[in-house]
C-alpha positions as CSV (number, residue, x, y, z in Angstrom):
1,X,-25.2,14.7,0.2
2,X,-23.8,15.0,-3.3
3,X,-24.9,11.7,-5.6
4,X,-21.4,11.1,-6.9
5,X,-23.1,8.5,-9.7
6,X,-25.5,11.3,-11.2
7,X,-24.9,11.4,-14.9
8,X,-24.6,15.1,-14.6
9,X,-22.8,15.3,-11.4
10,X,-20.4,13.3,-13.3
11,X,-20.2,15.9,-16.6
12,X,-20.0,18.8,-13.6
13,X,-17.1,17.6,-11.9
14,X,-15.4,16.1,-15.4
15,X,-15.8,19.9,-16.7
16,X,-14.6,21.5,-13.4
17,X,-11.7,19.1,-13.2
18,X,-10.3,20.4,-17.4
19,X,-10.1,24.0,-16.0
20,X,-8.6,22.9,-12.8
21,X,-5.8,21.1,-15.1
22,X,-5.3,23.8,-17.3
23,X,-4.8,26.5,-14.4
24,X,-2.4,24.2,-12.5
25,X,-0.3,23.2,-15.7
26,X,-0.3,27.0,-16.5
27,X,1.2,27.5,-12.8
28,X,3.4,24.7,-13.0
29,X,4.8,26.0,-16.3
30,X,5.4,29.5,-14.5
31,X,7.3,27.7,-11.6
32,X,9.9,25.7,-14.4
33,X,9.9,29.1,-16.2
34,X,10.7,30.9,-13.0
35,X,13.0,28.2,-10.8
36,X,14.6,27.6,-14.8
37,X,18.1,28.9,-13.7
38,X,18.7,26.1,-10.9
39,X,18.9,23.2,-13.8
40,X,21.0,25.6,-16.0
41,X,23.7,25.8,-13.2
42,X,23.3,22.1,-12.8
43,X,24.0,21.6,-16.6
44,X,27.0,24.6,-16.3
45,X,28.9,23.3,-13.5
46,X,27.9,26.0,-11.6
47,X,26.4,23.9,-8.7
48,X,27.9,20.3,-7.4
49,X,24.9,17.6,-8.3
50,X,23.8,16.3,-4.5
51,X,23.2,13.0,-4.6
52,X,20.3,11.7,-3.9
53,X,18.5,14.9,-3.0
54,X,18.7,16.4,-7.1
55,X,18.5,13.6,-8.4
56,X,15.1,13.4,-7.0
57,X,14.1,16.4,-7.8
58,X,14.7,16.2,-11.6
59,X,12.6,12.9,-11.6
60,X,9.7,14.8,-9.5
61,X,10.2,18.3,-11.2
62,X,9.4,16.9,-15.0
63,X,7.4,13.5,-14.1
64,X,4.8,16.4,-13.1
65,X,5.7,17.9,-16.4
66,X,4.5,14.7,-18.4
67,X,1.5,13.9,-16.0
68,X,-0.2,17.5,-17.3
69,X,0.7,16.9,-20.7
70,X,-0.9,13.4,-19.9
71,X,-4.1,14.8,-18.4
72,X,-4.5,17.2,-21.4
73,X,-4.2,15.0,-24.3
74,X,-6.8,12.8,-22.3
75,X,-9.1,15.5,-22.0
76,X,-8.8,17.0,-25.6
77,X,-8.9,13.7,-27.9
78,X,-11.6,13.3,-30.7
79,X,-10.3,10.3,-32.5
80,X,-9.3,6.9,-31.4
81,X,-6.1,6.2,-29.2
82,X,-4.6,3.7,-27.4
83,X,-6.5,4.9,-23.9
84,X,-5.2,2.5,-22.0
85,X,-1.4,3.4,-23.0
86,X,-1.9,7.0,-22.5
87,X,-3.8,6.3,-18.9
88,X,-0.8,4.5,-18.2
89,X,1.5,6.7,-19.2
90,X,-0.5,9.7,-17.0
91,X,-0.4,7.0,-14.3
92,X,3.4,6.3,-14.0
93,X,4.4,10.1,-14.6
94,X,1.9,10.8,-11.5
95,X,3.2,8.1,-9.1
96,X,6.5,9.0,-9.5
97,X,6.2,12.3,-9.2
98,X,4.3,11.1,-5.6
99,X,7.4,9.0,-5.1
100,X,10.4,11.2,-5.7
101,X,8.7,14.2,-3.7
102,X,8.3,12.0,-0.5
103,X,11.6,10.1,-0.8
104,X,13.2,13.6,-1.3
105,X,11.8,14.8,1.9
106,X,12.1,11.6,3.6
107,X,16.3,12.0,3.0
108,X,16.5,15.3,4.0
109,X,14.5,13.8,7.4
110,X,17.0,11.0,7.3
111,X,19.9,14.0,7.2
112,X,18.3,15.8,9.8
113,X,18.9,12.7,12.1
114,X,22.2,12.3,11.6
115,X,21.9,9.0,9.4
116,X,20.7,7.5,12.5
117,X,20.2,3.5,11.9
118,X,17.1,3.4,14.0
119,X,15.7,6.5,11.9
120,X,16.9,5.3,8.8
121,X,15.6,1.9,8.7
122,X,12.4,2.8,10.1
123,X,11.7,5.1,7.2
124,X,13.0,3.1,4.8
125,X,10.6,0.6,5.3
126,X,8.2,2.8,4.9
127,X,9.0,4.2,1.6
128,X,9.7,0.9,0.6
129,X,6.2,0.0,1.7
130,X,4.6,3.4,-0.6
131,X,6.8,2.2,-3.6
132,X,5.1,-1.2,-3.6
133,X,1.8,0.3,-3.3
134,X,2.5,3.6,-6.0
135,X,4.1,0.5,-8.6
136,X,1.3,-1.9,-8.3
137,X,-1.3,1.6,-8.8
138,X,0.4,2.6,-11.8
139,X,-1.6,0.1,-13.8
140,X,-5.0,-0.2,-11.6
141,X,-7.3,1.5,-14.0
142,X,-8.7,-0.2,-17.3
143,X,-9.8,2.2,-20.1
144,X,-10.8,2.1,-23.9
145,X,-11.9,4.2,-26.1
146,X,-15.5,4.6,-26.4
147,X,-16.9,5.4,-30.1
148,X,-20.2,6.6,-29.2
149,X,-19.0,9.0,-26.4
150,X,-16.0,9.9,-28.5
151,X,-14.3,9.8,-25.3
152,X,-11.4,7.7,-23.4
153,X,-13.7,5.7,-20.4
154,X,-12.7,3.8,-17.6
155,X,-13.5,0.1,-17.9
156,X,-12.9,-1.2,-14.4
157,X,-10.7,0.1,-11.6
158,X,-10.2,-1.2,-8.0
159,X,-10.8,1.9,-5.5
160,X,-9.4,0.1,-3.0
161,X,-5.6,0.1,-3.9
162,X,-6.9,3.8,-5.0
163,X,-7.8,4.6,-0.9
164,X,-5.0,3.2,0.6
165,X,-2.6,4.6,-2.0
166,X,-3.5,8.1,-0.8
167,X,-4.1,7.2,2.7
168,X,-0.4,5.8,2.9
169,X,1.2,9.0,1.3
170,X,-0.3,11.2,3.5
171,X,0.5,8.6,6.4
172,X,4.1,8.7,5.3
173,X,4.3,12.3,4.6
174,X,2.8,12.6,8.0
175,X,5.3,10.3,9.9
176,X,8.3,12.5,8.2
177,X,6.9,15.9,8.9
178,X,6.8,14.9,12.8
179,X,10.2,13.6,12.3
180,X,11.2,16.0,10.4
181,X,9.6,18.8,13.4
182,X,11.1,16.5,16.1
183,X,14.8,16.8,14.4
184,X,14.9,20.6,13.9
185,X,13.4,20.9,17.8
186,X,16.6,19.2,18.9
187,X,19.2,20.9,16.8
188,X,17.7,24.3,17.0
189,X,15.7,24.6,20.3
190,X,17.5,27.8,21.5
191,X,16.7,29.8,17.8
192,X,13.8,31.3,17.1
193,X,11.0,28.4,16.4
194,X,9.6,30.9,13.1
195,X,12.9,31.6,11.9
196,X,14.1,27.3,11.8
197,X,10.6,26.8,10.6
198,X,11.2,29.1,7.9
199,X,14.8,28.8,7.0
200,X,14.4,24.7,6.8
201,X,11.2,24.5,4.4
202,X,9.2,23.1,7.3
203,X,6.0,25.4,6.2
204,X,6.1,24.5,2.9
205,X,6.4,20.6,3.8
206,X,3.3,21.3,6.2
207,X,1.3,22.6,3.2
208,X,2.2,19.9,1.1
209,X,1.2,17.6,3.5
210,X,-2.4,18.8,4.4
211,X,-2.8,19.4,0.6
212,X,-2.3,15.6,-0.1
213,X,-5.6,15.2,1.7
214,X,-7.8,16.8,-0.9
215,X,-7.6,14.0,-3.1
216,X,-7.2,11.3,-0.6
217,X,-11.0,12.5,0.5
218,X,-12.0,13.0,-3.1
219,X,-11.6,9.4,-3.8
220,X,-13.3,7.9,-0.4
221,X,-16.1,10.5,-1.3
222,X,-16.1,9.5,-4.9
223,X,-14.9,6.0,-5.5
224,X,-18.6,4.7,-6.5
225,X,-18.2,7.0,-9.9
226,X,-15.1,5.3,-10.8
227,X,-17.0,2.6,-10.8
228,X,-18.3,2.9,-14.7
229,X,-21.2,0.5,-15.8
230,X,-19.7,-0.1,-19.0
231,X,-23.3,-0.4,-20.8
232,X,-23.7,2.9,-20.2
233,X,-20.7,4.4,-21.7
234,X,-20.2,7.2,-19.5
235,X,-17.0,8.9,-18.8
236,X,-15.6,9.9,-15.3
237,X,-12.6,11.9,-16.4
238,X,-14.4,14.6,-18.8
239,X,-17.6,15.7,-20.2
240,X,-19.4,13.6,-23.2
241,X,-19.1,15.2,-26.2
């Protein structure tokens, strides 16, 4: 079992999680590069703005954007900053991203029903449920900037509003993909089940979906480092210095 509180442990993972930033902000800057041409016929008149669905998108397409540029300042400071402000900044860009990802999907869902009341208020209440939970998150973790570490580290947090945040996205990402799978069934039973699977995204939401679990386990696995002894000045986010 892998001593999540092991000074060195902690500089492993801090290390391995910079490279894992910088690789997924490289890929994320390929996908805007890429995917650039939707947003240009948006701005051009080209395509009619969909409301809510684009709207969304936007929010969850360049909140991601500022969450990696969040993450890297974090990692690469050497001087004194406002830790706390940029944590929170990183924070909000993140949630939101979280939020207008899963409220996106969970319209589409809502579509796929018809606008049926019972459908609609059901998942209503939960996204209002994961908004109250991803707002009250965005401001959970303490930090300050440490001069003898030369490094931003956490002063307190509370992993338990960490756990359940996770554990209710990938609840209510859950609930939508069986929704979501229960709605094309009806509408489309006599097509091909790959082709409807294909054609209406369903994969990619099921990828999505199972990926949100990777950091919903790395925080029940790992809450105890987060919890920083503040005498000892370490950092959970990135190597010392």
């Amino acid at each position: 079992m892998v001593n999540w509180t092991n000074p060195k442990e902690r500089e492993a993972d801090g290390i391995a999680f910079t490279k894992a930033v910088y690789v997924l902000f490289g890929i994320y800057i390929w996908e805007i590069c890429t995917t650039g041409s939707f947003e240009l016929s948006i701005f051009l008149g080209r395509r009619r703005l969909a409301w809510p669905l684009v709207p969304f998108f936007f929010l969850c397409r360049y909140s991601m954007l500022f969450a990696f540029i969040g993450l890297i300042i974090f990692n690469n400071v050497f001087t004194k900053i406002d830790c706390n402000a940029l944590y929170t900044f990183t924070s909000i860009a993140g949630n939101l991203t979280i939020l207008s990802a899963s409220t996106s999907l969970m319209t589409r869902t809502m579509a796929l029903w018809e606008w049926k009341r019972w459908a609609v208020l059901s998942m209503l209440a939960l996204s209002f449920g994961q908004w109250a939970i991803l707002i009250r998150t965005m401001t959970v973790v303490q930090t300050s900037w440490d001069h003898q570490a030369r490094a931003c580290v956490v002063l307190r947090t509370n992993h338990i509003l960490l756990n359940l945040n996770y554990v209710y996205t990938i609840t209510f990402d859950f609930v939508i993909l069986v929704m979501t799978l229960f709605a094309l069934g009806k509408r489309f039973r006599h097509e091909d089940l790959s082709r409807f699977l294909v054609r209406d995204g369903l994969v990619y939401f099921l990828i999505t979906s199972t990926c949100n679990t990777i950091p919903a386990v790395g925080v029940l696995l790992g809450y105890a480092a987060t919890e920083v002894d503040i005498d000892t000045g370490l950092n959970c986010s990135q190597p010392q210095r």
